[in-house]
PADO-223100 format. One record per residue: x, y, z of N, C-alpha, C, O in turn. Coordinates in Angstrom, 2 decimals, padded with zeros to 5 digits. Layout:
BEGIN
<node><n_east>X</n_east><n_north>Y</n_north><n_up>Z</n_up><ca_east>X</ca_east><ca_north>Y</ca_north><ca_up>Z</ca_up><c_east>X</c_east><c_north>Y</c_north><c_up>Z</c_up><o_east>X</o_east><o_north>Y</o_north><o_up>Z</o_up></node>
...
END
This chain:
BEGIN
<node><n_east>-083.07</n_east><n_north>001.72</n_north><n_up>002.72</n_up><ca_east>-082.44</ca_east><ca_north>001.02</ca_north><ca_up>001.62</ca_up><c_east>-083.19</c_east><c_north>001.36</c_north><c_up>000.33</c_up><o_east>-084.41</o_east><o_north>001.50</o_north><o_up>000.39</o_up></node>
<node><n_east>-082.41</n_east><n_north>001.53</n_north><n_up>-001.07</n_up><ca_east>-082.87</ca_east><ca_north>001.72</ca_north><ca_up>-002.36</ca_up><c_east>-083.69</c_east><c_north>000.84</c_north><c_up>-002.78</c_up><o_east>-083.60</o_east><o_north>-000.37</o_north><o_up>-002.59</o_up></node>
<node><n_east>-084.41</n_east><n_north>001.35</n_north><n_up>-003.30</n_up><ca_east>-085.08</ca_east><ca_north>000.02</ca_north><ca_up>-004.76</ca_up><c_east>-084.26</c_east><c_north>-000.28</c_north><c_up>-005.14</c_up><o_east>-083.23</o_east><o_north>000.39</o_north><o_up>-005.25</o_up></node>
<node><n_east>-084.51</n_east><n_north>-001.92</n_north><n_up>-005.62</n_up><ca_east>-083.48</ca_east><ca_north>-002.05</ca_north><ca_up>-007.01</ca_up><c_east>-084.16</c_east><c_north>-002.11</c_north><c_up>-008.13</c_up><o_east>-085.29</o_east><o_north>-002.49</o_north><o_up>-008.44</o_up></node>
<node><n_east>-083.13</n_east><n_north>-001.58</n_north><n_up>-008.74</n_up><ca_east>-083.74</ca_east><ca_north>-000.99</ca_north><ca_up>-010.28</ca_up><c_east>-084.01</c_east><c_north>-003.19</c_north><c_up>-010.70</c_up><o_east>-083.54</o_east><o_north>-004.20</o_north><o_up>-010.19</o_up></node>
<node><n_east>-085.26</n_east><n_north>-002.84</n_north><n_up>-012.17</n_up><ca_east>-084.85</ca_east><ca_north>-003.91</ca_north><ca_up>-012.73</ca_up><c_east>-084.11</c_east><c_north>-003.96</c_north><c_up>-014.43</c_up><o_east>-084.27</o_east><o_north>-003.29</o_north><o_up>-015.45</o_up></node>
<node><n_east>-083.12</n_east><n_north>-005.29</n_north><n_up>-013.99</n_up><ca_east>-082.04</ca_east><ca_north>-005.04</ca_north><ca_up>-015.01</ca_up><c_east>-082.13</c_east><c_north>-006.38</c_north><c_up>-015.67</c_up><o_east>-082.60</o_east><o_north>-007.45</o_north><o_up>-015.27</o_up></node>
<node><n_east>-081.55</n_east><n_north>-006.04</n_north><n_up>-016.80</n_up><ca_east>-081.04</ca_east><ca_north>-007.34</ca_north><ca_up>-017.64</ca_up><c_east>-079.27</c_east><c_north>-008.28</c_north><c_up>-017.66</c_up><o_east>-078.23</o_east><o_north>-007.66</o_north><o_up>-017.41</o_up></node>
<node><n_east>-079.27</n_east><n_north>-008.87</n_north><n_up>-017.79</n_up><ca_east>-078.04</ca_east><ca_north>-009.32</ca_north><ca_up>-017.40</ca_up><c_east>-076.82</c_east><c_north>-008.67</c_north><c_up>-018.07</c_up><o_east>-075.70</o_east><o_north>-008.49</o_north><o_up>-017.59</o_up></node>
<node><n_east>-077.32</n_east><n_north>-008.31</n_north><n_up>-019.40</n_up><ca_east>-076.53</ca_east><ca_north>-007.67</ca_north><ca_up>-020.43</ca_up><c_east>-076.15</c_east><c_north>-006.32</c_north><c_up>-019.94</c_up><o_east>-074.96</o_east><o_north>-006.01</o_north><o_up>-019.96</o_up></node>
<node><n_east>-077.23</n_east><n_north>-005.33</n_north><n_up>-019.41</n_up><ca_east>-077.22</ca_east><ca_north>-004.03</ca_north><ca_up>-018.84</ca_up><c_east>-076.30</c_east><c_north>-004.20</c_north><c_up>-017.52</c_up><o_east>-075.30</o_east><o_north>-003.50</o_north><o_up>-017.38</o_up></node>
<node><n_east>-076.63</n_east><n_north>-005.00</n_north><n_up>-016.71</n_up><ca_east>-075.80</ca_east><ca_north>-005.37</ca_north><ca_up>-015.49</ca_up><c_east>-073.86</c_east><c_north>-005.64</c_north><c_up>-016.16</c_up><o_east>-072.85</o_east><o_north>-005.14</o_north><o_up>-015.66</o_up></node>
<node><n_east>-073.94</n_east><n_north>-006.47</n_north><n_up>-017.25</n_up><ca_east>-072.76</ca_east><ca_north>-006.54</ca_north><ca_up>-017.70</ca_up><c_east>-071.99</c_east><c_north>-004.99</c_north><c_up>-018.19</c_up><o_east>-070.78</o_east><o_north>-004.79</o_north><o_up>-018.13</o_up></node>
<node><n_east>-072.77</n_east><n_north>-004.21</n_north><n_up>-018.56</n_up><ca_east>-072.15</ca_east><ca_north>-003.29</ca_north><ca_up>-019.46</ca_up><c_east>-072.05</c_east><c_north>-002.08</c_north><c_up>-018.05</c_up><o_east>-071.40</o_east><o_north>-001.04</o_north><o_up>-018.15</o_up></node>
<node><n_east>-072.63</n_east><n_north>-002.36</n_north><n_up>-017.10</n_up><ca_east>-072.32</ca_east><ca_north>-001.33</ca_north><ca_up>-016.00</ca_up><c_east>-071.24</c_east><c_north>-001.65</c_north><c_up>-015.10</c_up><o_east>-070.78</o_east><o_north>-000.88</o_north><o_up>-014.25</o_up></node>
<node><n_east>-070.88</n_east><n_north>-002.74</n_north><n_up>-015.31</n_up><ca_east>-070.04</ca_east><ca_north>-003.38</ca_north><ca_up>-014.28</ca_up><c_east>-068.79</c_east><c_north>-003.72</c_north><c_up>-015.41</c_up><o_east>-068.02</o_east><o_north>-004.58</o_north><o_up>-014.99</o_up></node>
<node><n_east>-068.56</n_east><n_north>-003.33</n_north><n_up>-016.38</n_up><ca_east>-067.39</ca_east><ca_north>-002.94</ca_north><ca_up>-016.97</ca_up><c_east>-066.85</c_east><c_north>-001.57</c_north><c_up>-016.88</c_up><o_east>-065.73</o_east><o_north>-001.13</o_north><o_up>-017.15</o_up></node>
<node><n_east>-068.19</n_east><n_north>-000.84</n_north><n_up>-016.32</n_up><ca_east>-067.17</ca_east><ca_north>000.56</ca_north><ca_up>-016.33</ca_up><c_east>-066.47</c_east><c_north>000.89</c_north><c_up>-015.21</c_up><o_east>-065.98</o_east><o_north>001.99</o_north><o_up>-014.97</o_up></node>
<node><n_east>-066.44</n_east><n_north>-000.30</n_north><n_up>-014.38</n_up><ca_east>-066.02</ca_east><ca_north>-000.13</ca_north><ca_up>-012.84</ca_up><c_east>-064.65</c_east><c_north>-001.28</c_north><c_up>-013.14</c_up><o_east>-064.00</o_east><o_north>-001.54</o_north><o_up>-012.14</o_up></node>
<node><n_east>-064.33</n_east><n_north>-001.77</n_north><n_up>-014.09</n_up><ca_east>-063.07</ca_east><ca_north>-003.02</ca_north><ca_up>-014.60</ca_up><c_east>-063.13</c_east><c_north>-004.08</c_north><c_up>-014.35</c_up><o_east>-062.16</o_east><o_north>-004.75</o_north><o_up>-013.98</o_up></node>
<node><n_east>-064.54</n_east><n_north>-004.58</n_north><n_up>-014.52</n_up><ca_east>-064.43</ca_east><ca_north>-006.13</ca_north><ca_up>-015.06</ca_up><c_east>-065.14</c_east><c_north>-005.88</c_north><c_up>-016.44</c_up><o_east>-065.97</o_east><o_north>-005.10</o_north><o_up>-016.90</o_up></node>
<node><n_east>-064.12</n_east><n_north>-007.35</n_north><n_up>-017.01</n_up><ca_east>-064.44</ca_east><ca_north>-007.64</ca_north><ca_up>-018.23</ca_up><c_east>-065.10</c_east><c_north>-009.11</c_north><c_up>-018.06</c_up><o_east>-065.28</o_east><o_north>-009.69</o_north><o_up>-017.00</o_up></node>
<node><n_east>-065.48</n_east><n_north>-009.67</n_north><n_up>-019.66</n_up><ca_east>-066.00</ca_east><ca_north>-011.34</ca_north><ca_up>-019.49</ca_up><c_east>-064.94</c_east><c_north>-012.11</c_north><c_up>-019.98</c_up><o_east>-064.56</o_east><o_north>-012.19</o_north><o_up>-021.14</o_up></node>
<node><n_east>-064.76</n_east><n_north>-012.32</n_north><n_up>-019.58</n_up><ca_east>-063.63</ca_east><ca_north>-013.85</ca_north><ca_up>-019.07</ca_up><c_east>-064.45</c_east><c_north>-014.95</c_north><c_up>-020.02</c_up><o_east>-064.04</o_east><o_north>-015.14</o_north><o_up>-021.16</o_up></node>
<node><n_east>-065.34</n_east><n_north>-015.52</n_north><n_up>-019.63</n_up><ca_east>-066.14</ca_east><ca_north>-016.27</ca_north><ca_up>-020.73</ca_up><c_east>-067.94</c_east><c_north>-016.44</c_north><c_up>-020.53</c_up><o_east>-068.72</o_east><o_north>-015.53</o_north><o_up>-020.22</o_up></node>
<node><n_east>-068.21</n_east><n_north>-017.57</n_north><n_up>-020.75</n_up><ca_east>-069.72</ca_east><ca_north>-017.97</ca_north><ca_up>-020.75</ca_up><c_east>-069.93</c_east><c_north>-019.14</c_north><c_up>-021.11</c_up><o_east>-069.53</o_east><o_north>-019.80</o_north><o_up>-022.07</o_up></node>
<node><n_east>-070.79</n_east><n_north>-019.42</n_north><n_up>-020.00</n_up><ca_east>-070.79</ca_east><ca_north>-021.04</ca_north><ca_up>-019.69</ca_up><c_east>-072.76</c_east><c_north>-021.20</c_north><c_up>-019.64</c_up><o_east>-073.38</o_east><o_north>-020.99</o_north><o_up>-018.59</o_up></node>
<node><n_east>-073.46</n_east><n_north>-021.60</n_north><n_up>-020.92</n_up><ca_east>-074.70</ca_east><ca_north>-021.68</ca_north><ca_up>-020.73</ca_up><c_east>-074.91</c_east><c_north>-020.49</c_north><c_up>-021.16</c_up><o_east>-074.41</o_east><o_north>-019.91</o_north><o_up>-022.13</o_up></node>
<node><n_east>-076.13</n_east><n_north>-019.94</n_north><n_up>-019.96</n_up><ca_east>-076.78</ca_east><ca_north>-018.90</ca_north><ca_up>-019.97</ca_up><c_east>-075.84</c_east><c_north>-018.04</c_north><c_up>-018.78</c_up><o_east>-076.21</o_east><o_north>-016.87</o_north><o_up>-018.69</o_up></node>
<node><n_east>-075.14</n_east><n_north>-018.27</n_north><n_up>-018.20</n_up><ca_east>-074.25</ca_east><ca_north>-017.66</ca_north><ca_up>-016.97</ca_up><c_east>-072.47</c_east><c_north>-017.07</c_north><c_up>-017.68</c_up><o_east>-071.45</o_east><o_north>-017.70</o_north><o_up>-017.95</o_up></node>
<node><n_east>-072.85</n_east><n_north>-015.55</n_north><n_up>-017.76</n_up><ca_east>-071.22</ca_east><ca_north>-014.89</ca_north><ca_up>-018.00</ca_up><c_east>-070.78</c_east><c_north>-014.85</c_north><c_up>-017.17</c_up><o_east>-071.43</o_east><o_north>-014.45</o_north><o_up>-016.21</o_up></node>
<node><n_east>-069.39</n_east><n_north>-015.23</n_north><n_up>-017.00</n_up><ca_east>-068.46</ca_east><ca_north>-014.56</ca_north><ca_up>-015.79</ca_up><c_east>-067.52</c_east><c_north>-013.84</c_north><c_up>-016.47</c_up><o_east>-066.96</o_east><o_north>-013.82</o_north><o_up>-017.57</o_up></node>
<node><n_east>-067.54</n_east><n_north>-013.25</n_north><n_up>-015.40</n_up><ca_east>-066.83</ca_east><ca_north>-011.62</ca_north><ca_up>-015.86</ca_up><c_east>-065.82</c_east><c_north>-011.76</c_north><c_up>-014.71</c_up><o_east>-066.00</o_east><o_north>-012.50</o_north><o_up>-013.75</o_up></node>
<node><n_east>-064.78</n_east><n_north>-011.01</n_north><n_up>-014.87</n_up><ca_east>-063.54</ca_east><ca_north>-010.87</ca_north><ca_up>-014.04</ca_up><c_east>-063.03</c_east><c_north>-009.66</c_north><c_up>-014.00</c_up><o_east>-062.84</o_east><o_north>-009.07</o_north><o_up>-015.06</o_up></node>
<node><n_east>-062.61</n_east><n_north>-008.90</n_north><n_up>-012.45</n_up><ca_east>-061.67</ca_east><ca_north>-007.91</ca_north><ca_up>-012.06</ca_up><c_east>-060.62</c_east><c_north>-007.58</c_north><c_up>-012.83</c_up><o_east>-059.68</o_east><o_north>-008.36</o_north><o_up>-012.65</o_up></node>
<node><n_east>-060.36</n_east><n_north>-006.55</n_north><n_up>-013.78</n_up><ca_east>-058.65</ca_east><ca_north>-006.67</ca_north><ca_up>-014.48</ca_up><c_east>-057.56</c_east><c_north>-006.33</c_north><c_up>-013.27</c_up><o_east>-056.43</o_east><o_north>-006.80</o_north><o_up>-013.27</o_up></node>
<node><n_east>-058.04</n_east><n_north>-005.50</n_north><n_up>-012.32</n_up><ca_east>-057.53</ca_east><ca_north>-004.72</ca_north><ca_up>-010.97</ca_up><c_east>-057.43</c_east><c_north>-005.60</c_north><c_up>-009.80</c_up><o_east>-058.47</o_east><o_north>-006.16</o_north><o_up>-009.43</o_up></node>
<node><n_east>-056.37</n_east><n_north>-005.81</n_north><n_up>-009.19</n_up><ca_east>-056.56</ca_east><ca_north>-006.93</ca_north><ca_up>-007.69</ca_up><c_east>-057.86</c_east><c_north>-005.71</c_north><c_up>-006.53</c_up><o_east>-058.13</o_east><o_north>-004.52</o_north><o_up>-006.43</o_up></node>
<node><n_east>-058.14</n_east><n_north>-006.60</n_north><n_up>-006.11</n_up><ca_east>-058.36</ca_east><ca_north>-008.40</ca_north><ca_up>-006.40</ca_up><c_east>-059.06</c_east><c_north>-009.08</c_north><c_up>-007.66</c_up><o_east>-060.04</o_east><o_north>-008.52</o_north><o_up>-008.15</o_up></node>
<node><n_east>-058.75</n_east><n_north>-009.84</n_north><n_up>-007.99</n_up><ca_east>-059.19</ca_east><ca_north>-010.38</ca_north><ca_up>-008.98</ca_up><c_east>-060.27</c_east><c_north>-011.22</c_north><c_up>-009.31</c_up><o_east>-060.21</o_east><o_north>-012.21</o_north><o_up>-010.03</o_up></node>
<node><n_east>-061.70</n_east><n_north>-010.58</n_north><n_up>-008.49</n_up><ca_east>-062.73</ca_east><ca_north>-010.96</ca_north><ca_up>-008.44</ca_up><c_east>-063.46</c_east><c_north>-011.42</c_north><c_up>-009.50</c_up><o_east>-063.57</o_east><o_north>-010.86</o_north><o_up>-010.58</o_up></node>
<node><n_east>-064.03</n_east><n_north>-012.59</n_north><n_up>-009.13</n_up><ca_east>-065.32</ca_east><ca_north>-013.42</ca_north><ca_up>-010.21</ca_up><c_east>-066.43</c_east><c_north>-012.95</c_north><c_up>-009.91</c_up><o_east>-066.86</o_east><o_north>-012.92</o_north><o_up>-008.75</o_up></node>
<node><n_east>-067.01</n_east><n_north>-012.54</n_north><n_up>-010.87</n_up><ca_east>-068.42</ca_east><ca_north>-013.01</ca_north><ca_up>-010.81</ca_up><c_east>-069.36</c_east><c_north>-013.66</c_north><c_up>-011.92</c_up><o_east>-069.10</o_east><o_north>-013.92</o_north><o_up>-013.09</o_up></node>
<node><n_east>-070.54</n_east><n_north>-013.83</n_north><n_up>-011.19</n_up><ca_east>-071.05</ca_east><ca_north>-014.91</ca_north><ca_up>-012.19</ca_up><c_east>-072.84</c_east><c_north>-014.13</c_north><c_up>-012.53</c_up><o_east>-073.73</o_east><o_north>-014.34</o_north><o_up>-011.70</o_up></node>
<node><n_east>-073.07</n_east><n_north>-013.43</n_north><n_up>-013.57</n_up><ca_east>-073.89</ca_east><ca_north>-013.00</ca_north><ca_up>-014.26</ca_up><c_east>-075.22</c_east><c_north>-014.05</c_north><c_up>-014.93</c_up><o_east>-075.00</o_east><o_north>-014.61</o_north><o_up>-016.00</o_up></node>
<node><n_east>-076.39</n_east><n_north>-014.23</n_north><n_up>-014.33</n_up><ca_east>-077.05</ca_east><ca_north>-014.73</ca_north><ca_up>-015.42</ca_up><c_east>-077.45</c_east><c_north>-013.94</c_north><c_up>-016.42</c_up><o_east>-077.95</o_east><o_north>-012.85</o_north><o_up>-016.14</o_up></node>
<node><n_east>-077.31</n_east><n_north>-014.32</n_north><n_up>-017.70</n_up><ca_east>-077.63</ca_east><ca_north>-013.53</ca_north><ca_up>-018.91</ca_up><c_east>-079.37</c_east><c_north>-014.04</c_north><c_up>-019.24</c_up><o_east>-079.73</o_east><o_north>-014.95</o_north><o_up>-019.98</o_up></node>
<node><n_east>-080.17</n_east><n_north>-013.18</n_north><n_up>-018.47</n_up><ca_east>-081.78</ca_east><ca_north>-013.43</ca_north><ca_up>-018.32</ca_up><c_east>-082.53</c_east><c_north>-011.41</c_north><c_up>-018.77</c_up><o_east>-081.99</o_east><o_north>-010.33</o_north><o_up>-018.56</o_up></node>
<node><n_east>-083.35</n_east><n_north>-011.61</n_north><n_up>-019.14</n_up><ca_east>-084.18</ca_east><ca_north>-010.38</ca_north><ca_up>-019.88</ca_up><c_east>-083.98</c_east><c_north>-009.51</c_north><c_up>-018.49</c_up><o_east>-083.63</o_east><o_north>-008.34</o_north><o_up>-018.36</o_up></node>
<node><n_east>-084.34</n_east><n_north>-010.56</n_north><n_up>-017.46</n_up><ca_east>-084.54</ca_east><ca_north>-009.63</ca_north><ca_up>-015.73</ca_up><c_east>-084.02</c_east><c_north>-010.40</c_north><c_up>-014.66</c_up><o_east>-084.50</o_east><o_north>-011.53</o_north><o_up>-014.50</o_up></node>
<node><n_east>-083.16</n_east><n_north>-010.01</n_north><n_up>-013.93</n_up><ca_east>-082.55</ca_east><ca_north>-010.22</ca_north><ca_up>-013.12</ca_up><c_east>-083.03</c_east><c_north>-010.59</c_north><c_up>-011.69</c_up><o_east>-083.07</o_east><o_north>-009.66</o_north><o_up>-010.89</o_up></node>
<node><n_east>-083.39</n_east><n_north>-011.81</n_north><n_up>-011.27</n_up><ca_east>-083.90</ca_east><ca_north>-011.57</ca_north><ca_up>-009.76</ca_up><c_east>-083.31</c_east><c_north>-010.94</c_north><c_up>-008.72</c_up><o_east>-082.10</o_east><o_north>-010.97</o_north><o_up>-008.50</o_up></node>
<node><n_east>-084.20</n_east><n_north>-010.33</n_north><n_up>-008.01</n_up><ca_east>-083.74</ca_east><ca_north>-009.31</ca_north><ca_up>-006.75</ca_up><c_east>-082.77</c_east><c_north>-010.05</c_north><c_up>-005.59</c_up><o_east>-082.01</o_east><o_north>-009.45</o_north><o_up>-004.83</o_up></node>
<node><n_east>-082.92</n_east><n_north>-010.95</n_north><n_up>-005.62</n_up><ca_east>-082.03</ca_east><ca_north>-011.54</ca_north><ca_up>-004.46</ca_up><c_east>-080.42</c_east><c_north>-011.89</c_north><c_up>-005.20</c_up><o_east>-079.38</o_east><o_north>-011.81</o_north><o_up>-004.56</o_up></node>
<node><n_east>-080.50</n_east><n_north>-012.31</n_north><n_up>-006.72</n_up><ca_east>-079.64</ca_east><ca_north>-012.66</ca_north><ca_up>-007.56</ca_up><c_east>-078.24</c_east><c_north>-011.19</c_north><c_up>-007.68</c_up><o_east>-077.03</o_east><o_north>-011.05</o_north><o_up>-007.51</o_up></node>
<node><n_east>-079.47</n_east><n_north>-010.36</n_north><n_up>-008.08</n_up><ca_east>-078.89</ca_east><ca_north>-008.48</ca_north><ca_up>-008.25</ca_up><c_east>-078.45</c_east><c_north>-008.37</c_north><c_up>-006.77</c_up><o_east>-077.85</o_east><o_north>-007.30</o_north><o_up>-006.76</o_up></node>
<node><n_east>-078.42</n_east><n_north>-008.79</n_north><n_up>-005.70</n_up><ca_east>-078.49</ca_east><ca_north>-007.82</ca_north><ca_up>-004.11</ca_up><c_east>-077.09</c_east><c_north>-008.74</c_north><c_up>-004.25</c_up><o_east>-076.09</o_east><o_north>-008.02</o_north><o_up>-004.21</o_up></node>
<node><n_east>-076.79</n_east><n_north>-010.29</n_north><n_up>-004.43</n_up><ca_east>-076.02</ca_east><ca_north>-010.63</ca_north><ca_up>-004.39</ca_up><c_east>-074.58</c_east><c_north>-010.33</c_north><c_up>-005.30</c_up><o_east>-073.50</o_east><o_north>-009.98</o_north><o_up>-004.83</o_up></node>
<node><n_east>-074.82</n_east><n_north>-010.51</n_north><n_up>-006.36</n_up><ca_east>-074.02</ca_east><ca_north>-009.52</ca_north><ca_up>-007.17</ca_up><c_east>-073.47</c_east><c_north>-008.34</c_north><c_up>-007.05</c_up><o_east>-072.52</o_east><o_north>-007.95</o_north><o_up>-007.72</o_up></node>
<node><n_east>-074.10</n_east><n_north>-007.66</n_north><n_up>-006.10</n_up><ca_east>-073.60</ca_east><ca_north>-005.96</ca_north><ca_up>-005.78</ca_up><c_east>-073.00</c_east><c_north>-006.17</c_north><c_up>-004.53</c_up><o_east>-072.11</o_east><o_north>-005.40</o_north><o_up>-004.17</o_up></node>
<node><n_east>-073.34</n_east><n_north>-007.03</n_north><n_up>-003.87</n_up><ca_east>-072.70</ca_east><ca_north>-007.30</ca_north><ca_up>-002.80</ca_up><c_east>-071.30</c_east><c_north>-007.69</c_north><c_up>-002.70</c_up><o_east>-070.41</o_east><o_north>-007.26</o_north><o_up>-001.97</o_up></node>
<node><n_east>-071.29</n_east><n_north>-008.88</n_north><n_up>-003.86</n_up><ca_east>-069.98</ca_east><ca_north>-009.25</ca_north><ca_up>-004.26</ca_up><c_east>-068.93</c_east><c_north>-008.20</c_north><c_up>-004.88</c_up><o_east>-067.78</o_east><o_north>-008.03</o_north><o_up>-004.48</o_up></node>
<node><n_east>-069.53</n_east><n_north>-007.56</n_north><n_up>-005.87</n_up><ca_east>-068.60</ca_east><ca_north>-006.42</ca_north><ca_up>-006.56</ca_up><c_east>-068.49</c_east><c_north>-004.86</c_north><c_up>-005.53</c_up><o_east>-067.86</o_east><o_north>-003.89</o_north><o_up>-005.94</o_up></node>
<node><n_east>-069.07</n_east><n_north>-004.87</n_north><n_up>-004.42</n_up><ca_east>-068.55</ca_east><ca_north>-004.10</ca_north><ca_up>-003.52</ca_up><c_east>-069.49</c_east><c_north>-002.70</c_north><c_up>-003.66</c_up><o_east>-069.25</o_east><o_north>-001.64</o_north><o_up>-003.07</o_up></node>
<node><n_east>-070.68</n_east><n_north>-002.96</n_north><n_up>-004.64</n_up><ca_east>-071.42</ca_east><ca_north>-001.89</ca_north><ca_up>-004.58</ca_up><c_east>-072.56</c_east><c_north>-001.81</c_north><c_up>-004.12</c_up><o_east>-073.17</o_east><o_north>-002.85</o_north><o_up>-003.87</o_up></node>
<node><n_east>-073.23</n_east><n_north>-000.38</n_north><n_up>-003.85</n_up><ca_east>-074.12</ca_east><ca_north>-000.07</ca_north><ca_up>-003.80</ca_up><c_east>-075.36</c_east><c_north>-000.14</c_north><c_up>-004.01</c_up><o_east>-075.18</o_east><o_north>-000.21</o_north><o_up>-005.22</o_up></node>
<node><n_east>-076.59</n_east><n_north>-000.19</n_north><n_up>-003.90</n_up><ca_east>-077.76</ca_east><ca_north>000.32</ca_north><ca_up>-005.15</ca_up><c_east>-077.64</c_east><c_north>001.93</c_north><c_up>-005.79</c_up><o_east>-077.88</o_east><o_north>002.22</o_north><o_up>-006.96</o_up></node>
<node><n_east>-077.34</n_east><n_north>002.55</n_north><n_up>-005.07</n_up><ca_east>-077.33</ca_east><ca_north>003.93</ca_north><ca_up>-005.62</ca_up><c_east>-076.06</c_east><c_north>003.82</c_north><c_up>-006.52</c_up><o_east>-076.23</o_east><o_north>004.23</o_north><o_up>-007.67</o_up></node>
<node><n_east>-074.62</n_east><n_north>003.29</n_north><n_up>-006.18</n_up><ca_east>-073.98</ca_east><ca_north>003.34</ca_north><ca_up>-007.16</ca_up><c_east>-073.99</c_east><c_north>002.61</c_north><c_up>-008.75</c_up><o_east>-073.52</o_east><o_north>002.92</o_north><o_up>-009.84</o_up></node>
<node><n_east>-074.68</n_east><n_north>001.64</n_north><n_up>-008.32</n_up><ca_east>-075.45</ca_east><ca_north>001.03</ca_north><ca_up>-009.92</ca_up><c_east>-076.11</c_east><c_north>001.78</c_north><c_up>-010.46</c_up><o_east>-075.67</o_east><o_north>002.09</o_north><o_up>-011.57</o_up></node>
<node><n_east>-077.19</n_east><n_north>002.33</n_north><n_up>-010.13</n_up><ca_east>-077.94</ca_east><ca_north>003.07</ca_north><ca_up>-010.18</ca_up><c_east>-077.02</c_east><c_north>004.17</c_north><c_up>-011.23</c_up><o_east>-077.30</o_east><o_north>004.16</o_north><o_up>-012.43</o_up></node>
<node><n_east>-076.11</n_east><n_north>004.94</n_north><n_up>-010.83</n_up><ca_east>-075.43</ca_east><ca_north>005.81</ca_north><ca_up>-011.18</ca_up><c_east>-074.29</c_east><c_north>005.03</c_north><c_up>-013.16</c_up><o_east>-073.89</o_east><o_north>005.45</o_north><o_up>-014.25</o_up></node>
<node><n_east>-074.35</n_east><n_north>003.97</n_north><n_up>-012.46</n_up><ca_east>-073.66</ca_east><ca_north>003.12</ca_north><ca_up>-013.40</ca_up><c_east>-074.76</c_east><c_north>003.28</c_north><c_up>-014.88</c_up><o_east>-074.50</o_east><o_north>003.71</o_north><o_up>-016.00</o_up></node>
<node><n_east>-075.95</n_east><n_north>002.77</n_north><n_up>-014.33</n_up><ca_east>-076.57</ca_east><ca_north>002.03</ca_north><ca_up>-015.99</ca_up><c_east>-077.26</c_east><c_north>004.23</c_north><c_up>-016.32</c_up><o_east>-077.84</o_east><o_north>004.55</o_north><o_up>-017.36</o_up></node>
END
């Protein structure tokens, strides 16, 4: 299994738009961003300098990726 890189929530946001989600809104410190493509998946972004590793594993998990394909993303 990859390292995971460390990311910011913002960087995590702007890589995970080039795959078609956009932000839907922001609630606090937490963006959710949404699938434009079915399914029409949520997710929920903390907007933090660094991202915890279990937070990031979950997130990629949800959006159906990789580490190497993030990786490829930012």
């Amino acid at each position: 299994m990859s390292k995971l890189p460390v990311i910011s929530g913002q960087e995590l946001c702007k890589a995970l738009k080039k795959i078609g989600y956009s932000i839907d809104h922001q609630t606090g410190s937490h963006i959710i961003l949404r699938n434009e493509t079915t399914p029409h998946r949520r997710l929920t972004v903390p907007n933090h300098k660094e991202i915890a590793k279990g937070t990031l594993r979950a997130i990629l998990r949800q959006a159906g990726l990789t580490v190497e394909e993030l990786k490829e993303l930012i």
